[in-house]
N, C-alpha and C positions, 0 to 999 in steps of 0.2 A: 321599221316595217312599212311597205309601202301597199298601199291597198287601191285595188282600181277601182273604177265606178261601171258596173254591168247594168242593162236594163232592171233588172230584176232587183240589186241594191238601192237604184234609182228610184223606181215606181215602191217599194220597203218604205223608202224617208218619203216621198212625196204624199203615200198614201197615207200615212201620218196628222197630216195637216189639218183632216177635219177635228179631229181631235185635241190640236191645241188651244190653248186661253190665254191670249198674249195681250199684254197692258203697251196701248205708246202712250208716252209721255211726250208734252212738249208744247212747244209754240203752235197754236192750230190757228193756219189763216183761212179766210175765206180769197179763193181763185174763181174770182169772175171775167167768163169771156163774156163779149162783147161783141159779138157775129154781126160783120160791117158790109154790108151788099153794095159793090164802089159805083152800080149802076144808078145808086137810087142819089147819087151825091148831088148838094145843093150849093149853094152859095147864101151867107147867112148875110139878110138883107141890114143887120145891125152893123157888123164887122167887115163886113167883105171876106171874111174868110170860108173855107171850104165846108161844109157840114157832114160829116159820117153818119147816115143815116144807121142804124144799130136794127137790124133787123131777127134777133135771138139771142138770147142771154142764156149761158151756160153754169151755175153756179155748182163750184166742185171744192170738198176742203182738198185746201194746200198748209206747205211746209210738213209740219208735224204729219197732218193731213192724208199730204203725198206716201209716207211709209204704212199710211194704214190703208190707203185705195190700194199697194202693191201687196200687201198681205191678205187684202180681202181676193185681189185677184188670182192669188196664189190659193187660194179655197181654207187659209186657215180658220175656224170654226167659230173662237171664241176674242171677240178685240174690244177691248176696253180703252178708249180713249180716254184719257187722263188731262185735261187741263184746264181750261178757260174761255169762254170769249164774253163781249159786252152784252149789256141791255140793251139792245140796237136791232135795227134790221138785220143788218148783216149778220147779227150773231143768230138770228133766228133762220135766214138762211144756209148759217152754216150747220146747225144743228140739225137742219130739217136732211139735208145733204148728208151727212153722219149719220142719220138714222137713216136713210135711204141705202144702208151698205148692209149687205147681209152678215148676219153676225156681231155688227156694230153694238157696242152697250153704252150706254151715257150716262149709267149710272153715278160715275165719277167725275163728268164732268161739270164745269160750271158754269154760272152766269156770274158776271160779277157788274154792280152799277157802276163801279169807279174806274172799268178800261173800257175802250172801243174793242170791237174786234175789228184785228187788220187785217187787209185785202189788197190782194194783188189784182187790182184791174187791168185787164189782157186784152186791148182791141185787136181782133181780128178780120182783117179782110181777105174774105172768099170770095176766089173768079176762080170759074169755071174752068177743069182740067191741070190747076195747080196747085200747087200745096198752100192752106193757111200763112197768109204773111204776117206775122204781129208789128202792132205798131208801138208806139214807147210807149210804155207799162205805167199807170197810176199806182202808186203804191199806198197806202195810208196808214198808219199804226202808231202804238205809243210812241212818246219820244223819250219818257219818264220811265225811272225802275219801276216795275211792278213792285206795288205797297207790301210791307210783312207781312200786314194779314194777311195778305190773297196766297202770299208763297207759301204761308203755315198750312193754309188750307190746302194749295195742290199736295203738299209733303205729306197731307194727316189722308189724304185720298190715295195716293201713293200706297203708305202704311198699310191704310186699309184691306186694301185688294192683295197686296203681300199675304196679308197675315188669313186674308182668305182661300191663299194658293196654300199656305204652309200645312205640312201633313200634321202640326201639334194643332190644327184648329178640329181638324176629323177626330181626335181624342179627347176634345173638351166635354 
């Protein structure tokens, strides 16, 4: 059976989405750009080498991240991120970034002292009338498994939110 797609079916599932309460799971990095103004460049009197002046820093979650900024953008209602990040700065910018998405819940997610949170640092240089050029990416993150504990833990948060979707908890 083959079925088309009409406006009318379209706008049916779309208008759907505020409605739903979707769990991501997963690696959540922090994506920080680095807005590079090439007018403002120096010459670093230490090195001789070129200086990028960094004139606006854009902090946005990535990875994991990236599928929950596409589902917030798509107006689904209810997104539970599910993972991790460090006791760090960056984890506190990434959380701050997370709760800045509407709909976003962190209920689930964690802090843990024993990772960093990784980050993809994105320098970008902006001239005038051209598209964003990025330049090689910093990347920083574990290089180690993530410890049992922390994974029992995502798994028991996991669980949790599960067993709060399931229609046998509305019966208890």
């Amino acid at each position: 059976m083959t079925t088309t797609m009409d406006v009318e079916r379209f706008n049916s599932i779309t208008g759907a989405y505020p409605r739903l309460r979707i769990g991501v799971v997963g690696d959540f990095f922090l994506d920080r750009y680095l807005q590079i103004d090439p007018t403002k460049e120096e010459t670093s009197i230490e090195t001789g080498l070129p200086v990028h002046n960094v004139v606006g820093v854009v902090a946005l979650p990535g990875a994991a991240g990236t599928i929950l900024n596409n589902l917030v953008a798509l107006g689904v209602g209810e997104i539970h991120a599910v993972g991790y990040c460090g006791d760090d700065g960056e984890g506190y910018e990434l959380r701050r970034a997370l709760a800045d998405r509407p709909g976003v819940l962190l209920d689930h997610f964690l802090v843990a002292k024993t990772r960093r949170t990784p980050v993809y640092c994105k320098p970008m240089v902006l001239e005038p009338g051209l598209p964003p050029r990025e330049l090689n990416r910093l990347d920083s993150r574990n290089w180690t498994p993530t410890p049992d504990e922390l994974q029992r833990e995502v798994a028991s948060r996991v669980e949790e939110l599960a067993w709060a979707a399931s229609p046998r908890c509305a019966s208890r």
